[in-house]
C-alpha positions in Angstrom: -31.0 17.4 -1.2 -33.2 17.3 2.1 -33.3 20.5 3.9 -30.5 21.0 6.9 -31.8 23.7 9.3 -29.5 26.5 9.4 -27.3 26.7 12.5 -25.6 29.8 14.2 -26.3 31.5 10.6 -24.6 29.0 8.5 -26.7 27.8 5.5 -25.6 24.2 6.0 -27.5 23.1 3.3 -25.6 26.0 0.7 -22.2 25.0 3.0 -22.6 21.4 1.7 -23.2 22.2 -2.0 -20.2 24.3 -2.1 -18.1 21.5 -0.3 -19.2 19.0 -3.0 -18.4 21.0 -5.8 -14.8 22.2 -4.6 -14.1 18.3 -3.5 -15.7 17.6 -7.1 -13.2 20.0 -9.0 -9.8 18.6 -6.6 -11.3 15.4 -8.0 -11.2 16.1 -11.1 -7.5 17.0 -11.0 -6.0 14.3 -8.9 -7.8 11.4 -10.5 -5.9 12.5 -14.0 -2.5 12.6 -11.9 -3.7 9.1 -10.0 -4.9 7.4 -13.2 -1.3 7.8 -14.9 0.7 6.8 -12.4 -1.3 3.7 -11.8 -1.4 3.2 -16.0 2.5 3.9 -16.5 4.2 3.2 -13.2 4.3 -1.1 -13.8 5.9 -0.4 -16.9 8.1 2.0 -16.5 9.5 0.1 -13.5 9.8 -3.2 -15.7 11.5 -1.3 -18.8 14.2 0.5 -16.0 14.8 -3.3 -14.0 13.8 -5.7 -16.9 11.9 -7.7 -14.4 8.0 -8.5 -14.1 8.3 -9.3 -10.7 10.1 -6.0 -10.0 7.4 -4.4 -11.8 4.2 -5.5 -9.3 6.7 -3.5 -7.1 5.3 -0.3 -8.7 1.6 -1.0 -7.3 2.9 -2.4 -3.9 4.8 1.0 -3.3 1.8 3.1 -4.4 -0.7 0.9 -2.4 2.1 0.9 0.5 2.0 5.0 0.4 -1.3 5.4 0.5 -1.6 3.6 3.5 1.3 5.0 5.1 -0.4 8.4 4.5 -4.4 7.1 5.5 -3.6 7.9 9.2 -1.5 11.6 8.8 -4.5 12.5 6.8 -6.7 11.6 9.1 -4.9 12.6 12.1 -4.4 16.1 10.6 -8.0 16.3 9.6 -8.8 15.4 13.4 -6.8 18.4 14.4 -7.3 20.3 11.8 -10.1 20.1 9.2 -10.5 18.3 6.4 -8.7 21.0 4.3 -5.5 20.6 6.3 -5.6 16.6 5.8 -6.2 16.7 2.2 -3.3 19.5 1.7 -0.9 17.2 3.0 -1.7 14.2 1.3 -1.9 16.4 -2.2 1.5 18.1 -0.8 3.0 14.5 -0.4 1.9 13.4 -4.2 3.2 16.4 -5.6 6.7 15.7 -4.0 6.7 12.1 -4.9 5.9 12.6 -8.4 8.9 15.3 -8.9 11.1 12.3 -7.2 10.1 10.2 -10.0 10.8 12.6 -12.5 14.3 12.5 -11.3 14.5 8.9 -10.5 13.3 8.1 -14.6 16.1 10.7 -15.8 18.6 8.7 -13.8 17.4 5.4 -14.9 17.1 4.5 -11.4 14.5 2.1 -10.4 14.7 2.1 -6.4 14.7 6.1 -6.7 11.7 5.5 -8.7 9.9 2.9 -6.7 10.6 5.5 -3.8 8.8 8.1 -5.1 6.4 6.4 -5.8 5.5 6.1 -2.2 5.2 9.3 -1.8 3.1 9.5 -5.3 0.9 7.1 -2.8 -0.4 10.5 -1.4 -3.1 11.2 -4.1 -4.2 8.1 -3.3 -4.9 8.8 0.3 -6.7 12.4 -0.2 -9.0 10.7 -3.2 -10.6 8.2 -0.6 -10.3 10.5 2.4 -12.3 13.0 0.0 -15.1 11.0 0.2 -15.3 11.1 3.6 -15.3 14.6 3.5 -18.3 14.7 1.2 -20.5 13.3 3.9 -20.2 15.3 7.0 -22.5 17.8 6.2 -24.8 15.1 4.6 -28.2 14.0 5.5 -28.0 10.7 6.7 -30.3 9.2 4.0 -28.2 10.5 1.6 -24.7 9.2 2.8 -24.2 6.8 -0.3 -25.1 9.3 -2.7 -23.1 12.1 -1.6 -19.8 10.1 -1.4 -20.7 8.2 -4.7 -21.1 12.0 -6.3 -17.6 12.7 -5.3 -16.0 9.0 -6.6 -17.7 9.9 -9.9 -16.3 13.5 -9.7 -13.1 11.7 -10.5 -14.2 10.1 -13.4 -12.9 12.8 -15.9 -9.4 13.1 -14.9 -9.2 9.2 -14.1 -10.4 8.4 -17.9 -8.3 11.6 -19.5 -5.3 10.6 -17.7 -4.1 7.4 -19.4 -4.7 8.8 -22.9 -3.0 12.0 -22.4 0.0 10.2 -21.1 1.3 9.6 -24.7 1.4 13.7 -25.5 3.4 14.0 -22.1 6.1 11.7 -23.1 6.3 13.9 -26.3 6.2 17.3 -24.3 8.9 16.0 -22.0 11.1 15.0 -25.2 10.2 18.1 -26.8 12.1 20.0 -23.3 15.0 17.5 -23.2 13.8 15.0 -20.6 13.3 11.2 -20.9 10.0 10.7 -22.4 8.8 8.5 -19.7 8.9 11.1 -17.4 6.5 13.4 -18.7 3.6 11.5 -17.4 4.6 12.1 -13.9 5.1 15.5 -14.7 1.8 15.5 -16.0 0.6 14.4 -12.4 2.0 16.9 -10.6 0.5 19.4 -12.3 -2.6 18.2 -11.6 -1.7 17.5 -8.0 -0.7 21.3 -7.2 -4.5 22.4 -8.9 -6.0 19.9 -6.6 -4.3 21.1 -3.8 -4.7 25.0 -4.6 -8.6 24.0 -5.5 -8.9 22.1 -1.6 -7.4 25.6 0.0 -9.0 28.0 -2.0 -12.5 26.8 -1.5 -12.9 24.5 1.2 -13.6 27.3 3.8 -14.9 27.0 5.8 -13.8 23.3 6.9 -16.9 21.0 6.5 -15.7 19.0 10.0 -15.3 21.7 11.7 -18.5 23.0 11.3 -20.4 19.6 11.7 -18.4 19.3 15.3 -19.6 22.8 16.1 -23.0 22.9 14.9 -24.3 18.4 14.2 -22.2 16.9 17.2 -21.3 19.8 19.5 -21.9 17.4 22.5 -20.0 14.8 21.2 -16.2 15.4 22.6 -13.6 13.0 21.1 -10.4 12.3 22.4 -7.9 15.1 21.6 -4.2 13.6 21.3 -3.5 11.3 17.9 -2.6 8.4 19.0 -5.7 8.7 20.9 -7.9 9.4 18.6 -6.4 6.1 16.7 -7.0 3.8 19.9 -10.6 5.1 20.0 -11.3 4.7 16.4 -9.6 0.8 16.9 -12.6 0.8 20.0 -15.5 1.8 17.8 -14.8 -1.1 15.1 -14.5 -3.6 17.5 -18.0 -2.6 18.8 -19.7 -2.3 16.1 -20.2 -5.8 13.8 -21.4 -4.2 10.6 -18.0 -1.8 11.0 -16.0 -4.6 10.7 -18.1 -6.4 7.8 -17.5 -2.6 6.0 -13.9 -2.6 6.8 -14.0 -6.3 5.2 -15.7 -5.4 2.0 -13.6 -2.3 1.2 -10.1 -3.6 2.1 -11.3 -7.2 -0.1 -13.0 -4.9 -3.2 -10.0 -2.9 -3.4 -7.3 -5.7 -2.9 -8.9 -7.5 -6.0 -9.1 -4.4 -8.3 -5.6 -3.2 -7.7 -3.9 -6.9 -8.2 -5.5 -7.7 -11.8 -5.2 -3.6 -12.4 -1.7 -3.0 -11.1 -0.2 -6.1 -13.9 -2.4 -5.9 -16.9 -0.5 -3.4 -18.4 2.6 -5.4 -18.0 0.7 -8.3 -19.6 -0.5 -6.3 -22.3 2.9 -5.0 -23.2 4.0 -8.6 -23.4 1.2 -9.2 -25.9 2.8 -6.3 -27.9 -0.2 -3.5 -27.0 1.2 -0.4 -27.8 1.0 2.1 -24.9 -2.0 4.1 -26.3 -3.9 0.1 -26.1 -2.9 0.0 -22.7 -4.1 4.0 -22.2 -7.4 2.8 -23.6 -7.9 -0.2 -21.8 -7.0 1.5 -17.9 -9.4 4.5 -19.2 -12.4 2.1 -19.3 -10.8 0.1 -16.3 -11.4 4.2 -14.8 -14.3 4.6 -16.2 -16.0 1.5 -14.8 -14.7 2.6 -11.4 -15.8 6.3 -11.1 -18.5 6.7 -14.1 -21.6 5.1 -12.7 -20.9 5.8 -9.0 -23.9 7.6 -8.3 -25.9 5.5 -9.6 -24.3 2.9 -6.7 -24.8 5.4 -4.2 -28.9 5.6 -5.1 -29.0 2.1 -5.0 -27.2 2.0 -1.6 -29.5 4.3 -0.2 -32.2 2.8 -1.7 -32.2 -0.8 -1.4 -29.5 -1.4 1.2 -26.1 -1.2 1.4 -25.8 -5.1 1.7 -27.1 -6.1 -1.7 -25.5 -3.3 -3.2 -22.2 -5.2 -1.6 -23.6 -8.6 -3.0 -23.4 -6.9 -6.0 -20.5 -6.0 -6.3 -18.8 -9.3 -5.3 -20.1 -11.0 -8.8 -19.3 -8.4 -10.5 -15.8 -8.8 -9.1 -16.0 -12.9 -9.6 -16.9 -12.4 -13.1 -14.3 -9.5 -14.0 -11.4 -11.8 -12.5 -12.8 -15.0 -14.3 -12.8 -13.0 -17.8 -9.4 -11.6 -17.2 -8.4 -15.2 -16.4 -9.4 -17.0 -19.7 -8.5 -13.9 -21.7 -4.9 -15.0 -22.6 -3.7 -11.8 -24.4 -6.9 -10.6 -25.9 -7.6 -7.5 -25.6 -11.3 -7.1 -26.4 -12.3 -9.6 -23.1 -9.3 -8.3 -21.1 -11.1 -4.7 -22.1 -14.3 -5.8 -20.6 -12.8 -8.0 -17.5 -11.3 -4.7 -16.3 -14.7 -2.5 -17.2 -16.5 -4.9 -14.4 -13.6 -5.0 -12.3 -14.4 -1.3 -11.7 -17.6 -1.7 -10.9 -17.3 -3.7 -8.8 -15.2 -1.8 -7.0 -17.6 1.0 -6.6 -20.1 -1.0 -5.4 -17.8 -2.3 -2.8 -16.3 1.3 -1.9 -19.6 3.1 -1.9 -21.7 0.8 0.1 -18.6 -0.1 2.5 -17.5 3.2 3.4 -21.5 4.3 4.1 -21.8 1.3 6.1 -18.2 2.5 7.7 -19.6 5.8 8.5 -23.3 5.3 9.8 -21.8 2.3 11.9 -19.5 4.5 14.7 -20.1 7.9 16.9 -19.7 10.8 14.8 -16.8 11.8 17.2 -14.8 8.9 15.9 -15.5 8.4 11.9 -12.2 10.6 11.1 -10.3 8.1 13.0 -12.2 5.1 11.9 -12.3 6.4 8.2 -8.3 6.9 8.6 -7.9 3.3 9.9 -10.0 2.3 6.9 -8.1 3.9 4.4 -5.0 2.2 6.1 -5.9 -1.7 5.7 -7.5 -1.7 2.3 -3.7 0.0 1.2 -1.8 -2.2 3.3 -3.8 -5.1 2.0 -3.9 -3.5 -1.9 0.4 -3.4 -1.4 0.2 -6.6 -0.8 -2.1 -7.8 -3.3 -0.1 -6.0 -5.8 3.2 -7.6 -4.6 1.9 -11.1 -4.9 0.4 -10.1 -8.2 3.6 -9.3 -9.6 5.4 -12.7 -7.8 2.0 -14.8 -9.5 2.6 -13.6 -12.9 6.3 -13.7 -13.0 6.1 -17.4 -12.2 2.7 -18.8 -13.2 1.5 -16.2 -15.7 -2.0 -13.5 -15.9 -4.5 -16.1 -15.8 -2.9 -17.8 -12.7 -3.8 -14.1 -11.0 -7.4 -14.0 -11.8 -8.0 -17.4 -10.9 -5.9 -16.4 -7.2 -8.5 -13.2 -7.2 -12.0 -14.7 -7.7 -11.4 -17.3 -5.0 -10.7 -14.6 -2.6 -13.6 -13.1 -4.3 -16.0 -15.9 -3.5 -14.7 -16.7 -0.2 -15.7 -13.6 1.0 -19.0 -13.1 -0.6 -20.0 -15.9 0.7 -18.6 -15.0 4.5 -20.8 -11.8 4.0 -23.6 -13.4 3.2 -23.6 -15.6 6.4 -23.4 -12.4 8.9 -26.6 -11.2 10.0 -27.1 -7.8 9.2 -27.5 -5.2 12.4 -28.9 -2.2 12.8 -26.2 1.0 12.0 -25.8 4.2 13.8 -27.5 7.1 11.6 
């Protein structure tokens, strides 16, 4: 890592390994929690309502949480540090998973799809994490920094799915409905996360970069404030709103074709450890080779890193579309559309960052987080209305024209210079 000088005797270079290995660890914990919900939730809806169209509800209310929660994270990080805007989206997971717990042993589907909302909240403090991870960072080592983090989630996220099969068994084995033990399962790992963020994110890395990188860079002070400035910043800056375009697009197209394919698999009578096996590599895909992303953001430029990731999106949704119900292609259709969702995330959210004042990137990074969910909800509900009707294959072919259309609308902005 390049040297930081130390400032007003903090070793900011120390100060930033120890924030990247305790956001690495929460990672660790809440991708696991994350990855079943996202694996299970589709198809425990549709076996509670008996509808497929109900069932691209499940995404729509995660998706629809995690936005709701992108700005109180940020806000609270604005007032408070990162630590306190992390604890209360972790603190919002963990209730929204015991909510579903309950809503499964009552066989109630709104209760569930509720909860789920909530459950939304490990959503919100896994991206606003990687935020996190770069405020102490050099600024030629943005990408990489935030890509570590998105990878550090790559062994819960893979383990997750597959252990979600044990969980039903431990919740039999203690007299609840089997499909509730997964959610259990997550809010286990949503309480270490959030006991891992307080016990060892001290002290706050925001803090100290407003004390020490920026300390004569004031920001507004109230919320909504804080919101209206961050709205200012994006609307200055071109390649901010390019970024903001990437992420919410990348993001959108991964959760539509993710949020129904284990729907369509159960149709094609995949038993649920199939399913497990085939989100896992989806997982894997998106977190595993992350870093490697980041490098090559930092190295070659974020804008062919976002090229990049647009054909790898336009070939995932074309293979998912022509796969029918095989699961070898549909396997490797959801493998790419990972990746390129990393390459989108990564390179986008750099851009994000190095485009605005340092005074504004919580708010900006909060507003972020808020349209790609708004706009993954409501990919994920017309996902579930496109398959109910037309069928899986309809859906990809939906997803890579979106796909295209925007790659090629990137490729026609000129590219400007960023902030550092």
């Amino acid at each position: 890592m390049t040297t930081t000088p130390r400032v007003s005797g903090i070793d900011l270079v120390a100060l930033q390994r120890r924030v990247l290995r305790t956001l690495g660890g929460a990672q660790v914990a809440s991708g696991a929690g994350i990855a079943v919900g996202f694996a299970l939730s589709p198809l425990a809806v549709a076996r509670l309502s008996g509808s497929d169209t109900i069932a691209g509800l499940a995404g729509t209310a995660t998706t629809l949480g995690a936005a709701a929660m992108a700005l109180p994270t940020a806000l609270a990080s604005g007032r408070g540090g990162r630590r306190a805007g992390l604890s209360l989206a972790y603190s919002a997971a963990v209730t929204g998973c015991v909510i579903a717990v309950l809503a499964i042993q009552l066989k109630s589907w709104p209760v569930l799809l509720a909860g789920l909302v909530l459950f939304g909240g490990g959503s919100a403090g896994n991206l606003a994490a990687r935020y996190s991870a770069i405020d102490l960072a050099p600024p030629d080592r943005t990408a990489r920094h935030l890509s570590w983090i998105v990878w550090a989630a790559t062994a819960g996220t893979v383990a997750g799915p597959n252990i979600a099969e044990p969980a039903e068994r431990a919740a039999k084995a203690v007299g609840l409905t089997p499909a509730a033990g997964p959610f259990a399962l997550a809010a286990i790992a949503f309480l270490i996360a959030l006991t891992v963020i307080n016990a060892g994110l001290r002290p706050d890395p925001l803090l100290v970069a407003r004390a020490e990188l920026h300390p004569a860079e004031p920001g507004p002070t109230g919320g909504w404030s804080r919101v209206r400035a961050g709205w200012a910043a994006i609307r200055e800056a071109p390649e901010a709103r390019l970024a903001l375009v990437v992420i919410a697009v990348s993001h959108t197209a991964m959760v539509s074709i993710m949020s129904m394919t284990p729907v369509h698999l159960d149709h094609g009578g995949s038993s649920i450890s199939v399913i497990g096996f085939v989100i896992s590599l989806h997982v894997a895909g998106m977190y595993l080779f992350s870093p490697v992303v980041g490098w090559l953001a930092d190295r070659i430029g974020r804008r062919p890193v976002m090229y990049i990731g647009a054909v790898t999106l336009l070939a995932a949704a074309g293979l998912a579309g022509t796969a029918g119900h095989g699961v070898p292609q549909i396997t490797v259709a959801l493998f790419l559309l990972g990746v390129g969702w990393s390459c989108g995330l990564v390179a986008g959210s750099a851009t994000l960052t190095a485009s605005v004042p340092a005074e504004r990137r919580p708010a900006v990074q909060g507003l972020s987080d808020l349209l790609m969910n708004v706009c993954g909800a409501t990919g994920t509900l017309a996902a579930g209305a496109v398959v109910g009707t037309f069928g899986y294959g309809v859906l990809g072919t939906a997803v890579a024209i979106m796909v295209a259309v925007t790659g090629f609308w990137v490729l026609s902005r000129p590219a400007k210079l960023a902030l550092t």
